[in-house]
N, CA, C and O atoms as a DFTB+ gen file, in Angstrom:
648 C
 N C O
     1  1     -36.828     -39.092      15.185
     2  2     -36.132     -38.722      13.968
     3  2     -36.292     -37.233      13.677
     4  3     -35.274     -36.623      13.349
     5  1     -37.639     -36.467      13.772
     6  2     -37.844     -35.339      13.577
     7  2     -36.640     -34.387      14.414
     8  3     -35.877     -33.537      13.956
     9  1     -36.801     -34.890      15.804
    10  2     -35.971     -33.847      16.695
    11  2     -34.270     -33.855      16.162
    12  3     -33.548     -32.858      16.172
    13  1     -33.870     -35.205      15.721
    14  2     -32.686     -34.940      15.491
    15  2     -32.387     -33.848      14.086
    16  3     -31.580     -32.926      14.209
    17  1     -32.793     -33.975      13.375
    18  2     -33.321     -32.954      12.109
    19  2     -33.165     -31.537      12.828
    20  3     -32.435     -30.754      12.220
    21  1     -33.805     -31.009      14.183
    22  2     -34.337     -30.291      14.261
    23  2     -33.284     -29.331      15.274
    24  3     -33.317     -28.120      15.495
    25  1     -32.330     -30.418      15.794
    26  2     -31.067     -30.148      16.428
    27  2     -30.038     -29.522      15.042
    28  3     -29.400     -28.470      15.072
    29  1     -30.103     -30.434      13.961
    30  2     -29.116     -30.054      13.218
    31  2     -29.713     -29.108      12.680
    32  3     -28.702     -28.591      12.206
    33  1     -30.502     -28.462      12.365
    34  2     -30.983     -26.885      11.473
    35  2     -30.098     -25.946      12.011
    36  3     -29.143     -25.318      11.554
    37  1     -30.971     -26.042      13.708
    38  2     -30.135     -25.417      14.801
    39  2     -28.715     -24.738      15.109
    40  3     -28.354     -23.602      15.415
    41  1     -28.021     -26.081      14.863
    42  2     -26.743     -25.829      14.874
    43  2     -26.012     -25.623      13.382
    44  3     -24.782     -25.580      13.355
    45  1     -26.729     -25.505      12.221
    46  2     -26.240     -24.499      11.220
    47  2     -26.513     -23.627      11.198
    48  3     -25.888     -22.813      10.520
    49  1     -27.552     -23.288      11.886
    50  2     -28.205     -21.884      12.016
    51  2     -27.453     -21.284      13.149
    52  3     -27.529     -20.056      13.187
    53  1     -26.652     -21.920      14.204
    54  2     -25.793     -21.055      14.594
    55  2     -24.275     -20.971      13.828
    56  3     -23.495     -20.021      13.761
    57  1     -24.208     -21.858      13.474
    58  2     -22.399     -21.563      13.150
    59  2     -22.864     -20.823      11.661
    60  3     -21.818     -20.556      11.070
    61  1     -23.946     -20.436      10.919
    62  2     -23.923     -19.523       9.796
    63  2     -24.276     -17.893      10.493
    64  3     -23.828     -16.923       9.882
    65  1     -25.091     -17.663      11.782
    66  2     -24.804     -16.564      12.373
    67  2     -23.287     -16.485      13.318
    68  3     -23.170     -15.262      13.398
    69  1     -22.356     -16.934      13.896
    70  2     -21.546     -16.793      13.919
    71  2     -20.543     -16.686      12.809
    72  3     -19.429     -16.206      13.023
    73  1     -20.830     -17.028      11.885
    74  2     -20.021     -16.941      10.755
    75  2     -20.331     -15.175       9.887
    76  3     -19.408     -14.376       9.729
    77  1     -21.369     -14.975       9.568
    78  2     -21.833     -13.833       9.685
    79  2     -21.300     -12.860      10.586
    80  3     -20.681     -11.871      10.192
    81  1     -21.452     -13.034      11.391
    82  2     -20.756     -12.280      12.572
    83  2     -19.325     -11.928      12.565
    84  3     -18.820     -10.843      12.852
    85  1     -18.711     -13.102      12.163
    86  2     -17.542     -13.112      12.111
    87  2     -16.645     -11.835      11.098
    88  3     -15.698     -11.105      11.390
    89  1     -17.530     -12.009       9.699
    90  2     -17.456     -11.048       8.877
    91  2     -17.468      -9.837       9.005
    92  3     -16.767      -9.093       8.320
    93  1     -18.309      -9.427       9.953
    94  2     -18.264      -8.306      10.391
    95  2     -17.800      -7.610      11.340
    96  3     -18.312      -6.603      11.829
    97  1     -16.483      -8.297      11.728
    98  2     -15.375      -7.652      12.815
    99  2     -14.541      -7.167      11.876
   100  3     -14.069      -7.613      10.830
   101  1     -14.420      -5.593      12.810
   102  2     -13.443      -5.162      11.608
   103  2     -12.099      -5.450      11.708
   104  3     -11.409      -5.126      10.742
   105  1     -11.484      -6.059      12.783
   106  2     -10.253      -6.800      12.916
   107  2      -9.956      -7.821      11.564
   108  3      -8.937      -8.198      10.986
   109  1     -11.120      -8.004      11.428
   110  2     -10.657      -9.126      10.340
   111  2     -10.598      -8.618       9.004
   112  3     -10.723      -9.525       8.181
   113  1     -10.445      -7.429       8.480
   114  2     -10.435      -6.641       7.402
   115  2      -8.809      -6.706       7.418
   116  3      -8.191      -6.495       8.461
   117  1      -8.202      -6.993       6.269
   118  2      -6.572      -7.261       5.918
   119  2      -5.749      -6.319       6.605
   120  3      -4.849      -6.556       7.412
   121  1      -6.333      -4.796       6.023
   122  2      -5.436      -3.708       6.734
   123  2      -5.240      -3.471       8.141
   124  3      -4.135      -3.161       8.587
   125  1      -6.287      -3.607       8.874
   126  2      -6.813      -3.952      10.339
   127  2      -5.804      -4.412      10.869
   128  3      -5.363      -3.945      11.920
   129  1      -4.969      -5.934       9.908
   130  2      -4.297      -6.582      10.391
   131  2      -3.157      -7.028       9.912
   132  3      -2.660      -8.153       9.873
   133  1      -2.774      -5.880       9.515
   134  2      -1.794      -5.852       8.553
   135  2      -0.220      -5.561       9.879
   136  3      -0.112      -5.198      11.050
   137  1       0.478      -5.887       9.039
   138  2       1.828      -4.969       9.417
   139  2       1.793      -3.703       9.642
   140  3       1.945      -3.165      10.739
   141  1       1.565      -3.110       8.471
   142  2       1.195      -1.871       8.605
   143  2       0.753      -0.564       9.784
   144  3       1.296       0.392      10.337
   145  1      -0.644      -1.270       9.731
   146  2      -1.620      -0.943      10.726
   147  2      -1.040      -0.771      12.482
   148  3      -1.338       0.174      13.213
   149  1      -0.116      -2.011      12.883
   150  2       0.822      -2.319      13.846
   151  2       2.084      -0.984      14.004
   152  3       2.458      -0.358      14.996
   153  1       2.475      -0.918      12.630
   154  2       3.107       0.241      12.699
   155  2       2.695       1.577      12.828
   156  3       3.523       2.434      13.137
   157  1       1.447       1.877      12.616
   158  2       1.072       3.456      12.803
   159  2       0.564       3.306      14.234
   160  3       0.420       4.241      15.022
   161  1       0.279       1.862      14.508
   162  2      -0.288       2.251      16.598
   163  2       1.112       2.396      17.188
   164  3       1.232       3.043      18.228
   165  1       1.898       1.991      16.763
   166  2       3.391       2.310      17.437
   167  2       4.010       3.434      17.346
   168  3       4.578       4.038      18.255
   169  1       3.878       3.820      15.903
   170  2       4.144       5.146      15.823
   171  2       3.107       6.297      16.644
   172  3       3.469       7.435      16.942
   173  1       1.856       5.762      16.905
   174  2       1.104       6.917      17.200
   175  2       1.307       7.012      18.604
   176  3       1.608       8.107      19.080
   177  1       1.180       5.977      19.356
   178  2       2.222       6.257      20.885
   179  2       3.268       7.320      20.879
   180  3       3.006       8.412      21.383
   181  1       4.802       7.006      20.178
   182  2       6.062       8.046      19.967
   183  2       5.465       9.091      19.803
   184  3       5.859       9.979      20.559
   185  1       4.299       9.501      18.816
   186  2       4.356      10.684      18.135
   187  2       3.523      10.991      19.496
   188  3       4.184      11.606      20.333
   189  1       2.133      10.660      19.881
   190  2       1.544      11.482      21.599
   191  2       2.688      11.928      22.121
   192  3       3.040      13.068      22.426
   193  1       3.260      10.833      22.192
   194  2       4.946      11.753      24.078
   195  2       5.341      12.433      23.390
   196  3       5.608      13.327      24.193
   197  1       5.811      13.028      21.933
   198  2       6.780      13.948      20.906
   199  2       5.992      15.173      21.143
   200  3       4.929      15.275      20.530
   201  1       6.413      16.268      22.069
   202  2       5.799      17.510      21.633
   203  2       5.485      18.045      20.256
   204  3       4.489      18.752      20.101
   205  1       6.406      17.700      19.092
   206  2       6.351      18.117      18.132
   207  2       5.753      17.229      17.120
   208  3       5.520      17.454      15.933
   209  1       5.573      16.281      17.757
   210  2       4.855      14.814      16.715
   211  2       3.865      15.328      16.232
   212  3       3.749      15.404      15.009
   213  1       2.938      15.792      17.061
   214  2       1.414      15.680      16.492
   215  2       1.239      16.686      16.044
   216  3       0.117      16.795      15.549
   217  1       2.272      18.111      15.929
   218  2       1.781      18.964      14.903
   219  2       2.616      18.694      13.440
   220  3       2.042      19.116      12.436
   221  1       4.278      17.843      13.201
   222  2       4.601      17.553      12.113
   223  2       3.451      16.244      11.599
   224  3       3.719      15.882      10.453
   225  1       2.375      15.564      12.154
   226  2       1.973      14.517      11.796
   227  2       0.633      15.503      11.388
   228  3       0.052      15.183      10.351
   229  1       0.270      16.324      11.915
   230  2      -0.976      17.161      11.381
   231  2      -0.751      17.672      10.187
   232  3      -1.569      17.701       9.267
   233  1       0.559      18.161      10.163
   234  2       0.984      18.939       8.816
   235  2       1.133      18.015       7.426
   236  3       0.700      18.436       6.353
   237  1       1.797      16.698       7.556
   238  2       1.579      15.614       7.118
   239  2       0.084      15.229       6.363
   240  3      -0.353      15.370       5.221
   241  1      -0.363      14.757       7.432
   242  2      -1.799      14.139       6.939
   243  2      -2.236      15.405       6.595
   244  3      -2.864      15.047       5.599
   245  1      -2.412      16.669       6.631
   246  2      -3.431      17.451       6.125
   247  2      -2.916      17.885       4.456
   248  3      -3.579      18.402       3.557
   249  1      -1.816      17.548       4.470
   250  2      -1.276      18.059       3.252
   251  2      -1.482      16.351       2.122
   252  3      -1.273      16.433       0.911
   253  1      -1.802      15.287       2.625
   254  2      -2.156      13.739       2.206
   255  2      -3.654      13.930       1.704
   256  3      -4.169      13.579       0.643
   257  1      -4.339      14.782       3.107
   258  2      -5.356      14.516       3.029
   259  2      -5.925      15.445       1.449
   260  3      -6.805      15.134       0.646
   261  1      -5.410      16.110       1.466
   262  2      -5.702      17.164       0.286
   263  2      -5.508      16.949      -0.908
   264  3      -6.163      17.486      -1.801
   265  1      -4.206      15.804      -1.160
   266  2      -4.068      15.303      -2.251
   267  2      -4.998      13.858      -2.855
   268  3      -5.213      13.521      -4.020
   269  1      -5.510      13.071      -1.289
   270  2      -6.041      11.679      -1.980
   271  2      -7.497      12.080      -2.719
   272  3      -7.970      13.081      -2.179
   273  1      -8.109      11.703      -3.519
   274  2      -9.229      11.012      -4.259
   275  2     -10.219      11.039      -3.016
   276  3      -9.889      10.661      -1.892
   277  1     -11.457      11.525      -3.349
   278  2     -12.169      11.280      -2.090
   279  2     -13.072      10.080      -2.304
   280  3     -13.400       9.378      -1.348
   281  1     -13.464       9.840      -3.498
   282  2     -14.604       8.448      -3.982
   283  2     -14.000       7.155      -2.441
   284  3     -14.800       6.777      -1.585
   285  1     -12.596       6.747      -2.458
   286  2     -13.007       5.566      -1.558
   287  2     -13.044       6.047      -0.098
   288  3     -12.807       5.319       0.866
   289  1     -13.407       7.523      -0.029
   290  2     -12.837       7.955       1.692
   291  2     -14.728       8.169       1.958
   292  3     -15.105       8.357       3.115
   293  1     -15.925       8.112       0.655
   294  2     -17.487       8.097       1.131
   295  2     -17.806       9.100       2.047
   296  3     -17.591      10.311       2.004
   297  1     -18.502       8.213       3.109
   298  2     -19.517       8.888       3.639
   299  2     -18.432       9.720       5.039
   300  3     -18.694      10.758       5.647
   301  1     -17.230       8.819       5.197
   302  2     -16.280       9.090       6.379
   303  2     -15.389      10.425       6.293
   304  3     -14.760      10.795       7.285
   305  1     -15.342      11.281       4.838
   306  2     -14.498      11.872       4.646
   307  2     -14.520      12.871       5.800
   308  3     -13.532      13.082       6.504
   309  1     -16.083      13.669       6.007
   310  2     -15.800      14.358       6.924
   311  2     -15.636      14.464       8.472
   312  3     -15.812      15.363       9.295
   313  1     -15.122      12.849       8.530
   314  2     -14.804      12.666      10.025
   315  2     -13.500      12.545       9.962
   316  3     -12.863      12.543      11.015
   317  1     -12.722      12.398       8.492
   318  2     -11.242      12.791       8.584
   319  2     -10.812      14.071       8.952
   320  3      -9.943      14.443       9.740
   321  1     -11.553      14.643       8.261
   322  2     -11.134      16.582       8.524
   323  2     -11.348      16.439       9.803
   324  3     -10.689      17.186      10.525
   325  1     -12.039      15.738      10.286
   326  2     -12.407      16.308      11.392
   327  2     -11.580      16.085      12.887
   328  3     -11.538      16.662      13.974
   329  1     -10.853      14.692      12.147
   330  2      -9.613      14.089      12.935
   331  2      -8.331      14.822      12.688
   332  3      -7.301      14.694      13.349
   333  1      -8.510      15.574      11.698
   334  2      -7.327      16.734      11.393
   335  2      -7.300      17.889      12.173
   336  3      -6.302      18.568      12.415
   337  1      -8.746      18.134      12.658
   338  2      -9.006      19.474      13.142
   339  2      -8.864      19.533      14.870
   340  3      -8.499      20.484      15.561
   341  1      -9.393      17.832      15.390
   342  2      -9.114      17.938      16.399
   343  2      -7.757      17.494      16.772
   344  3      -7.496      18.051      17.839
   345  1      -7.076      16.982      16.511
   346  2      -5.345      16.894      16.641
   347  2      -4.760      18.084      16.550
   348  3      -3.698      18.347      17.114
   349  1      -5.553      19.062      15.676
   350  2      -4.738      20.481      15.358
   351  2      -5.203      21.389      17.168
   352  3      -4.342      21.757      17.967
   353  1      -6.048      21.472      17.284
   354  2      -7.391      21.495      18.564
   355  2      -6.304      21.290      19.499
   356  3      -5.833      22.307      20.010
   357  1      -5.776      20.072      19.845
   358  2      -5.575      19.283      21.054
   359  2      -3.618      19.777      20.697
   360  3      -2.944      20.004      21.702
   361  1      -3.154      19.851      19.769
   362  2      -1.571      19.738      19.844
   363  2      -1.503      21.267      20.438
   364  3      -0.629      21.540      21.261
   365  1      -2.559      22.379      19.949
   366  2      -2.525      23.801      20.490
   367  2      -3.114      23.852      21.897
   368  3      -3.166      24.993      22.356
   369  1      -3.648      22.709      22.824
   370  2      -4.099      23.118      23.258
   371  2      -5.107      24.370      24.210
   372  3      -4.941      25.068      25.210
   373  1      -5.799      24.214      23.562
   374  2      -7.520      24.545      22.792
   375  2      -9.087      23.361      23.399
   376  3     -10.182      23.465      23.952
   377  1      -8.194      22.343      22.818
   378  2      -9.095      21.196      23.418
   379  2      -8.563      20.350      23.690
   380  3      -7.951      19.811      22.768
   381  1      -8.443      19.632      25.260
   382  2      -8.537      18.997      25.941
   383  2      -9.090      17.628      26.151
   384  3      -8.386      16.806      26.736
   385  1     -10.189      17.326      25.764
   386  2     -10.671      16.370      26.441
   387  2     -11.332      15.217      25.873
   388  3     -12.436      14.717      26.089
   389  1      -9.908      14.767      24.699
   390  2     -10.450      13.640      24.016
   391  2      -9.373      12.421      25.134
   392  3      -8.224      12.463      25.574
   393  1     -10.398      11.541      25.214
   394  2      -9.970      10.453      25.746
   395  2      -8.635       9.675      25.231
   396  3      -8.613       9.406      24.030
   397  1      -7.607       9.318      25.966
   398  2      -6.557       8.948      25.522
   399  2      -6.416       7.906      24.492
   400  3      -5.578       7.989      23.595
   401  1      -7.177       6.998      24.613
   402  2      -7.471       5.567      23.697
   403  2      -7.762       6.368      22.649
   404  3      -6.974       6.349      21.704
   405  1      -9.294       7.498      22.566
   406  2      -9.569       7.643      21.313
   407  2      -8.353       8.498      20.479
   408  3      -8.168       8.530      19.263
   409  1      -7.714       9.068      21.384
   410  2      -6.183      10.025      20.637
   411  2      -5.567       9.193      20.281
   412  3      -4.904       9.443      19.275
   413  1      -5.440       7.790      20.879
   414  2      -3.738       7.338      20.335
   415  2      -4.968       6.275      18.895
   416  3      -4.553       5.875      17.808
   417  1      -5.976       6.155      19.270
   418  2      -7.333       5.332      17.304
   419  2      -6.569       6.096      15.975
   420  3      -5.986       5.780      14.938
   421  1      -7.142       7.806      17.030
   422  2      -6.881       9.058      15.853
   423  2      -5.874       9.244      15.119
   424  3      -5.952       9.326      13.893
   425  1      -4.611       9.350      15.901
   426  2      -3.314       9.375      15.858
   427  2      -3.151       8.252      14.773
   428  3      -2.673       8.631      13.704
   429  1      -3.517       6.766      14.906
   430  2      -2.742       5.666      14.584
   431  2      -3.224       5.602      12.951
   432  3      -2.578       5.089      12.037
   433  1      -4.448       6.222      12.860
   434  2      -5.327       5.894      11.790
   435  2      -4.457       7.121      10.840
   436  3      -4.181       6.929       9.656
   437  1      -4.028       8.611      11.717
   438  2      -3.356       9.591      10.327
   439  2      -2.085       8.840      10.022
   440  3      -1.783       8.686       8.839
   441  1      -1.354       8.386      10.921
   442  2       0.154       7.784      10.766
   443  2      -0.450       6.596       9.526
   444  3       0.015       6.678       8.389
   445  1      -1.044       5.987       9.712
   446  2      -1.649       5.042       8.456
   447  2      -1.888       6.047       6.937
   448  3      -1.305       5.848       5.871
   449  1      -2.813       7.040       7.196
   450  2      -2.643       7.371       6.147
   451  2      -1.525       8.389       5.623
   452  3      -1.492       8.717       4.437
   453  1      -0.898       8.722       6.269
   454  2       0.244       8.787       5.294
   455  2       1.465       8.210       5.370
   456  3       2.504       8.848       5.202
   457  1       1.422       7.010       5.618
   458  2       2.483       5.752       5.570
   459  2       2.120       5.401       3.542
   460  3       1.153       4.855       3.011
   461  1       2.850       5.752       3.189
   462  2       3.046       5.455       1.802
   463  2       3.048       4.100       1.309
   464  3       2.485       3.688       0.295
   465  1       3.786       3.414       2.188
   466  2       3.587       1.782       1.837
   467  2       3.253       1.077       3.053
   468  3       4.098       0.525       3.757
   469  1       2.084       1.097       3.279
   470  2       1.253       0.531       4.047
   471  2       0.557      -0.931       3.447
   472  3       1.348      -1.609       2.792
   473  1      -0.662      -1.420       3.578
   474  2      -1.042      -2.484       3.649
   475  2      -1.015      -2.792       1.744
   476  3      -0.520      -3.749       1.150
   477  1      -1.757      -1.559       1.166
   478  2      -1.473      -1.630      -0.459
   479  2      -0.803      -0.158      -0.467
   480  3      -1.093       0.828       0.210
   481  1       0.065      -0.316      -1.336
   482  2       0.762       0.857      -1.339
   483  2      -0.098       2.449      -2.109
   484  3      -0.895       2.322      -3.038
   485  1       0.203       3.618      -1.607
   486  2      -0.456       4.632      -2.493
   487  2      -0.370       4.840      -3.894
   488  3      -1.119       5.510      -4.605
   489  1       0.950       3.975      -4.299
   490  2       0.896       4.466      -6.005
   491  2       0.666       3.415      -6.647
   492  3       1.151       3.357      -7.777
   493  1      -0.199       2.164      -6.110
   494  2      -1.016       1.613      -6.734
   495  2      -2.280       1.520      -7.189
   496  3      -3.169       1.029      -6.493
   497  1      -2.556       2.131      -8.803
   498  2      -3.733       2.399      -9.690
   499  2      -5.064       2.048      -8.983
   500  3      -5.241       0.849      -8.763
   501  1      -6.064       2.950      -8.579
   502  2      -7.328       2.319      -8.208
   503  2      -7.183       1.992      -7.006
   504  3      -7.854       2.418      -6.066
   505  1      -6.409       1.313      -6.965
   506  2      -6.371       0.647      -5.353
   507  2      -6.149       0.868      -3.905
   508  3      -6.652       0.464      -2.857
   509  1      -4.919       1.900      -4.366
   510  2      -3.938       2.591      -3.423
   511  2      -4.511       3.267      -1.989
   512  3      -3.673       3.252      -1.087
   513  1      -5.819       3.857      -1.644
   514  2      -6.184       4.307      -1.112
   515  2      -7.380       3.301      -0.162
   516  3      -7.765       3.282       1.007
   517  1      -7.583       2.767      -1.028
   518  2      -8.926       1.559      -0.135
   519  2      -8.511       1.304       1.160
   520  3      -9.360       1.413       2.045
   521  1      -7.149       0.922       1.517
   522  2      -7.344       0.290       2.568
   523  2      -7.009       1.435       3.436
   524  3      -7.132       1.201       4.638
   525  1      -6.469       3.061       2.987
   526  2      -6.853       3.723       4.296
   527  2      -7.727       4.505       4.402
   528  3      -8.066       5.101       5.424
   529  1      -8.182       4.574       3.332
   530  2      -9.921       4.737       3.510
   531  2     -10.763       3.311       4.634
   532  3     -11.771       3.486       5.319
   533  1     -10.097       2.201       4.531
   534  2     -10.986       1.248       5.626
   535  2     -10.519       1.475       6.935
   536  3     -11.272       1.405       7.906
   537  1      -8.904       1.838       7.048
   538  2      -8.879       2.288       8.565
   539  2      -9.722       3.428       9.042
   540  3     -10.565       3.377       9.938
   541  1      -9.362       4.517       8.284
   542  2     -10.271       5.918       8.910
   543  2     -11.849       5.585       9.033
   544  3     -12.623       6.189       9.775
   545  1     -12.254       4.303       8.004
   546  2     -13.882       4.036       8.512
   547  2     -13.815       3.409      10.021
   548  3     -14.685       3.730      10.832
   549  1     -12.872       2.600      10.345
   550  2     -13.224       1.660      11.471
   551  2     -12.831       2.422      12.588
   552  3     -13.420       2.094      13.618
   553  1     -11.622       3.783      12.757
   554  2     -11.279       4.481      13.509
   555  2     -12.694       5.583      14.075
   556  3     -13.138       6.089      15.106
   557  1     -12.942       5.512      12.757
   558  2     -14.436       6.895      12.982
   559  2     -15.293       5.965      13.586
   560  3     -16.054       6.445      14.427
   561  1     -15.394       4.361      13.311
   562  2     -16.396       4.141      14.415
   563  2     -16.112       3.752      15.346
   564  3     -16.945       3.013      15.871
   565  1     -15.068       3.948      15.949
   566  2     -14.336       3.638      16.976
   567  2     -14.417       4.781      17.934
   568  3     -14.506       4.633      19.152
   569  1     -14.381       5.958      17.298
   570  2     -14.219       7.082      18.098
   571  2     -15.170       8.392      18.055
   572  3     -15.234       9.528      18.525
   573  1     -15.986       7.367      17.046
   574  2     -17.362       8.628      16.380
   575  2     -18.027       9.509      18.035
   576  3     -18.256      10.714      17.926
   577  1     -18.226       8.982      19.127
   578  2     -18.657       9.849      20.011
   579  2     -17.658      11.297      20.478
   580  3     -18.060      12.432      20.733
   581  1     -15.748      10.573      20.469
   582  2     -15.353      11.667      20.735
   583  2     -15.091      12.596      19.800
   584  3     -14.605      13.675      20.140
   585  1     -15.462      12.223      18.085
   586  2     -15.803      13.134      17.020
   587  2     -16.614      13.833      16.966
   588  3     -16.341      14.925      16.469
   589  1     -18.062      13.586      17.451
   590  2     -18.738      14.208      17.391
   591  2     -18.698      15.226      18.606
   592  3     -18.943      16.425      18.477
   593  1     -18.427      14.728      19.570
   594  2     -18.316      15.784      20.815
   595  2     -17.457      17.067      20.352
   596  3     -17.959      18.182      20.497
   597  1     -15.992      16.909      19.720
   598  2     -15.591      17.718      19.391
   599  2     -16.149      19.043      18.339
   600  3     -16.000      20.264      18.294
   601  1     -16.764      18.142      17.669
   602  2     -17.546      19.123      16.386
   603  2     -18.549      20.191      17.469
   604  3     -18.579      21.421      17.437
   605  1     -19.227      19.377      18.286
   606  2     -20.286      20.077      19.144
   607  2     -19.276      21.269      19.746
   608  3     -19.515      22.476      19.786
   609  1     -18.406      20.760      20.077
   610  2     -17.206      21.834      20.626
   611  2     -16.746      23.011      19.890
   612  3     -16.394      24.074      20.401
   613  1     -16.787      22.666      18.363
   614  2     -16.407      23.288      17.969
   615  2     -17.689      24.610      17.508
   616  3     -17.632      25.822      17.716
   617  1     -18.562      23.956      16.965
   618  2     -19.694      24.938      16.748
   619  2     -19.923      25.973      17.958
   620  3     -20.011      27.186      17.767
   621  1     -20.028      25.251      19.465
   622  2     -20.566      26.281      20.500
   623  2     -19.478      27.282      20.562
   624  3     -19.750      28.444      20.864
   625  1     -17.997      26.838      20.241
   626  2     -17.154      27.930      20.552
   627  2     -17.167      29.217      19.201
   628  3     -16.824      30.399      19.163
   629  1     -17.811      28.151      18.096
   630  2     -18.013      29.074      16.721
   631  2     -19.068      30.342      17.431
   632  3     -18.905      31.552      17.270
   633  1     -19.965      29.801      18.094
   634  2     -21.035      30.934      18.334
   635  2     -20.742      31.821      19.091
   636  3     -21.269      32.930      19.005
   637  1     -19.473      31.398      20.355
   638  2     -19.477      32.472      20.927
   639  2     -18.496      33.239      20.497
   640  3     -17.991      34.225      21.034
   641  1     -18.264      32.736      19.520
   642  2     -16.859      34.048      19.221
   643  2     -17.882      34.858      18.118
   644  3     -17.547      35.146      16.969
   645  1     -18.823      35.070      18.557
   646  2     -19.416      35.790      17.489
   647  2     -20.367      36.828      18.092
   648  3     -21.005      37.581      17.357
């Protein structure tokens, strides 16, 4: 009798860590999986092959980025600039050598934020911004190594131009 008891703990104790787990895919976050979201990876493909995509989409998001509220963009804000800076970087080529996957994350995540009616729309009170404040979090950890590489890039070239 004990062991059967001891089977069933077991097996709530796994399907409540899988369940747990579960929570914490960021696929499963609404915007993630939104319509939306579908539309800025599509768009961010067109806009890579568009010679001119990724500097009207820089000009875009940097001029978005300047206007949103920073409270729901936290601790990530400055890995947005920083996704601004290397798209600006890479459309002049300057820098080179972000991995294609992480360009078309980067790409998909600015086309998100300035898609106006995306998963909640921007000119909704309070709200408007949350969910692309949650893409640019899940993009930055998606691509935080080739963010940070770039920053490193950017400082050593800060020093030697000096």
């Amino acid at each position: 009798m004990k062991e059967v008891t001891k089977k069933r703990a077991t097996k709530s104790k796994a399907r409540l860590t899988r369940k747990n787990r579960e929570e914490h895919v960021p696929y499963r976050k609404p915007a993630l999986r939104s319509e939306a979201f579908a539309r800025a990876l599509i768009n961010a493909k067109s806009c890579i092959d568009d010679s001119g995509g990724l500097q009207g989409l820089f000009n875009e998001a940097a001029r978005k980025a300047a206007a949103v509220p920073r409270e729901p963009f936290k601790e990530c804000w400055p890995y947005l600039q920083t996704m601004l800076r290397l798209i600006r970087a890479h459309h002049r080529g300057e820098y080179d050598q972000v991995p294609d996957d992480a360009l078309l994350w980067i790409v998909a995540a600015l086309n998100y934020l300035v898609d106006p009616y995306d998963f909640i729309p921007d000119k909704t009170p309070f709200l408007g911004f949350i969910d692309d404040a949650t893409v640019i979090e899940f993009v930055t950890d998606k691509t935080r190594q080739t963010l940070d590489d770039f920053m490193i890039w950017e400082t050593a070239r800060a020093g030697a131009a000096l």
